[in-house]
N, C-alpha and C positions, 0 to 999 in steps of 0.2 A: 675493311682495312685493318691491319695486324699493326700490332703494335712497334715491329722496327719501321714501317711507314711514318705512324704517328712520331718515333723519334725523328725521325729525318725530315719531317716538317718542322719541329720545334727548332733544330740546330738549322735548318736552313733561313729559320724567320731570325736565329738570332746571331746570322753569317757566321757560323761556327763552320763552314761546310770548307772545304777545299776548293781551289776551279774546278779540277773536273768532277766533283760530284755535283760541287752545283750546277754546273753546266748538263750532268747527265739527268741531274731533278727535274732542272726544267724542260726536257724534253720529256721526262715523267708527266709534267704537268702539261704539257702540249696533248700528252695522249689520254688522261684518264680525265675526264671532270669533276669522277668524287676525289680525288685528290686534289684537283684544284679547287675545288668549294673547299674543301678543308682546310687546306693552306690560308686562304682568303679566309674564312671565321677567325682563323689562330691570327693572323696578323691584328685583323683589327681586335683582337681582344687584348694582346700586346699592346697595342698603341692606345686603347682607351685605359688602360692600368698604368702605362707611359705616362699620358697625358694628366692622369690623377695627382702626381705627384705634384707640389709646391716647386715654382721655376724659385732659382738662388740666382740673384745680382753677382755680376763680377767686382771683381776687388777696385775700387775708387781708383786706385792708381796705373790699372791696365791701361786708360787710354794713353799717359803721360809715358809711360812704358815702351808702348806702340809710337808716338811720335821721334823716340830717342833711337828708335829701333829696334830695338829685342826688348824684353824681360830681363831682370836680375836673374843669372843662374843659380837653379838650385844645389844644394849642396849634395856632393856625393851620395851615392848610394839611398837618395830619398827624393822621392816619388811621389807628389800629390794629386788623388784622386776623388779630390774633396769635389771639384767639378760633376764628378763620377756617380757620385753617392742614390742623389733620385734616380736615375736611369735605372743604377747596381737593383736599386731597390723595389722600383717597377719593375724592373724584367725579373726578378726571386718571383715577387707575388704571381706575376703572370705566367711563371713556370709551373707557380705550386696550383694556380687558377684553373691551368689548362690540363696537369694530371690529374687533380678532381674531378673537373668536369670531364675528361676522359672514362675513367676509372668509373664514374658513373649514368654515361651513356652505356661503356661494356656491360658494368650491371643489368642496367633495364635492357638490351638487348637480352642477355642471360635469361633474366625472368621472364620475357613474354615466349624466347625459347622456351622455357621448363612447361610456362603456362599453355604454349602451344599443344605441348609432347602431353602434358595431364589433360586437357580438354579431348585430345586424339586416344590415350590415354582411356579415359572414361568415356568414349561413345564405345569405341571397341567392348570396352565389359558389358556396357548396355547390350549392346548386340550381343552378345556372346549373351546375357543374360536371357533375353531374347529367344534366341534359336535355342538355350537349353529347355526352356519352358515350351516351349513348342515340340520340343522333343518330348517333354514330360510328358503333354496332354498326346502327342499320336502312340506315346508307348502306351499309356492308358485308357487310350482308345483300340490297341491290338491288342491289350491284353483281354479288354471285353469283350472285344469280335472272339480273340480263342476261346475266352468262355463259354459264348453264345453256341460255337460252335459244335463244344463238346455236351450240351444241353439236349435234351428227345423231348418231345412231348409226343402222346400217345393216348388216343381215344380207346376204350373198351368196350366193346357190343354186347350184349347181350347172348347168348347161343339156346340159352332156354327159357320156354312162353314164362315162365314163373318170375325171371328175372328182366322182363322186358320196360320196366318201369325203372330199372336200377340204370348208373353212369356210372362211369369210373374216367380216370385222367390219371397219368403218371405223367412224372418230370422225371426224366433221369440224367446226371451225371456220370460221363463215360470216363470224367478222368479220377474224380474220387469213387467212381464204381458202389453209388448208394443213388437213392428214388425217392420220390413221396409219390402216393397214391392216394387220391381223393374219391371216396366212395359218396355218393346219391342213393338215397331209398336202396339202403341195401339190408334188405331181411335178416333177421336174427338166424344165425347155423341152427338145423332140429340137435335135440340133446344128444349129444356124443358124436357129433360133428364138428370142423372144422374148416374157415375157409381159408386155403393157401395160398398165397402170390408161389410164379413159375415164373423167369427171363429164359427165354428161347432165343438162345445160339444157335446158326446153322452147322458153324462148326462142329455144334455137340453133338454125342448121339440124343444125352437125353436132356430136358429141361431143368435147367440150374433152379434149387430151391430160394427165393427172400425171403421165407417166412412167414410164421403167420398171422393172420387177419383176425386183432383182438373182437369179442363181439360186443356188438355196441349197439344203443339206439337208432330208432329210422332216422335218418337226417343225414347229414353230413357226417364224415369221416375221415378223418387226414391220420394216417401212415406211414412213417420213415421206414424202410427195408434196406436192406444190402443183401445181396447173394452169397452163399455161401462159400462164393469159390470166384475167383474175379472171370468174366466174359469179356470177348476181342467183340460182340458185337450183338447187342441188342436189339434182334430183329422182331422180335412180338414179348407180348407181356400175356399174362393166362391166370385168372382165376378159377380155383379148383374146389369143390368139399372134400374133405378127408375123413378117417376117422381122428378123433381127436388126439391130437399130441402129435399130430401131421405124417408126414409118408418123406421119405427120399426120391421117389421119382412120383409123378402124376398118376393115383389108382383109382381115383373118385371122378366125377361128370366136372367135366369144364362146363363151365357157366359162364362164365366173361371172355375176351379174347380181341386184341387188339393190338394195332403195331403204329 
C-alpha cells in the first residue's frame, strides 16, 4: 500500500472526502481487503484516541434554553467550538499516532527488505567464494597433472659385464630442460678418464652432451645435468667414459644406456 492509499484512508475516516470519492473508496474497499483491514485498524485507533479524551458537561442552562426554544444568539462573527476541543484534540493525536505508526511499519518493511537483499547478498559471495576455491584447488591440480606430465623417468642398463652391478635413474624435466641422475655401485673412472651423461634426440644427428659425472665413492650418487643445447625430445639417456675434460660427441664405450 503507497502512501497516497494511506492518505485517503486517513481523510476518509476523518470525512474529509467529497461524495464521490468516497463513494468511489468504498468500492475500493469492496475490492481490495488490505485496504479494508487498513481502513478498519485506522478507525478504530481514531476512536480509541477519541474515546481517551475527558467527555465536557454542557452548560447548566442548555436544557432551560431548549425548553424556550432556541439558544441565545451568539454574537457576530464568533463561533464556539469549545464543544469541539476533545474531538479537535483526539483526532490531532490520532493523526500524529497513525503517521508514526505508519512511518514505522514502512521502516521495518525497509529493513527486513535491506535485510533480505544482504542475506541474498552474502550467500551469493559464499557461493562465489566457493566455486572460486574450487577453481583454485582444479587449477592446482592441472598445474600438477602438467608437471607430471613434463616429468621422464628412466632406467639405465648396464651395456658392459664390468658395469653389471651399477643402476642408474634419471628424472628429467622437459620444460626446464635439466635432470638428476642417481648412480648405484658405480666404479671410480681409471686415471685420465671420465664418465659423461649423453640425451639422445632422434631429431639430432648426434647426441646432445649434460656433462660430466663428478667421480665419487661406491654408493650412491645424485647428479643435477642440463644439456648443452636445449632438445624437442628425450628419447634415451647414455653413459659414456671419456678421456678426461670430456669429448663433444660420444668417442669412448657406452657403458650405461636407457630410455
Amino acid at each position: 500500500m503507497d502512501e497516497s492509499q494511506q492518505e485517503m484512508v486517513v481523510r476518509y475516516v476523518l470525512g474529509d472526502l467529497s461524495s464521490p470519492e468516497a463513494e468511489r473508496f468504498r468500492v475500493a474497499l469492496d475490492r481490495d481487503p488490505e485496504l479494508r483491514a487498513y481502513t478498519r485498524d485506522t478507525e478504530a485507533t481514531f476512536a480509541a484516541l477519541a474515546l481517551a479524551a475527558p467527555p465536557k458537561a454542557p452548560p447548566s442552562s442548555l436544557p432551560t434554553r431548549i425548553l424556550k426554544g432556541g439558544a441565545e444568539p451568539l454574537p457576530k462573527n464568533v463561533v464556539s467550538f469549545a464543544w469541539l476541543y476533545p474531538w479537535a484534540l483526539a483526532a490531532c493525536l490520532a493523526v500524529m499516532s497513525f503517521l508514526f505508526a505508519t512511518q514505522l511499519v514502512r521502516s521495518r518493511r525497509e529493513l527486513a527488505t535491506l535485510q533480505n537483499k544482504f542475506a541474498l547478498t552474502t550467500r551469493e559471495l559464499t557461493d562465489l567464494q566457493s566455486q572460486d576455491a574450487h577453481s583454485q584447488e582444479e587449477l592446482v591440480e592441472l598445474r600438477a597433472k602438467d608437471r607430471l606430465s613434463q616429468i621422464r623417468i628412466a632406467t639405465l642398463q648396464a651395456q658392459v659385464d664390468n658395469y653389471a652391478r651399477t643402476g642408474a635413474v634419471v628424472v628429467w624435466n622437459k620444460e626446464s630442460q635439466s635432470g638428476l641422475i642417481q648412480f648405484d655401485n658405480l666404479p671410480p673412472p681409471k686415471p685420465g678418464k671420465n664418465y659423461q651423461l649423453w640425451v639422445i634426440d632422434p631429431k639430432m644427428s648426434e647426441p646432445v652432451s649434460a656433462g660430466l659425472v663428478p667421480a665419487g665413492e661406491s654408493g650412491l650418487l645424485r647428479v643435477e645435468f642440463k644439456p648443452v643445447r636445449p632438445v624437442a625430445s628425450a628419447a634415451k639417456f647414455a653413459v659414456s667414459v671419456e678421456e678426461a675434460g670430456g669429448s663433444q660427441v660420444p668417442r669412448g664405450e657406452i657403458v650405461l644406456l636407457g630410455q
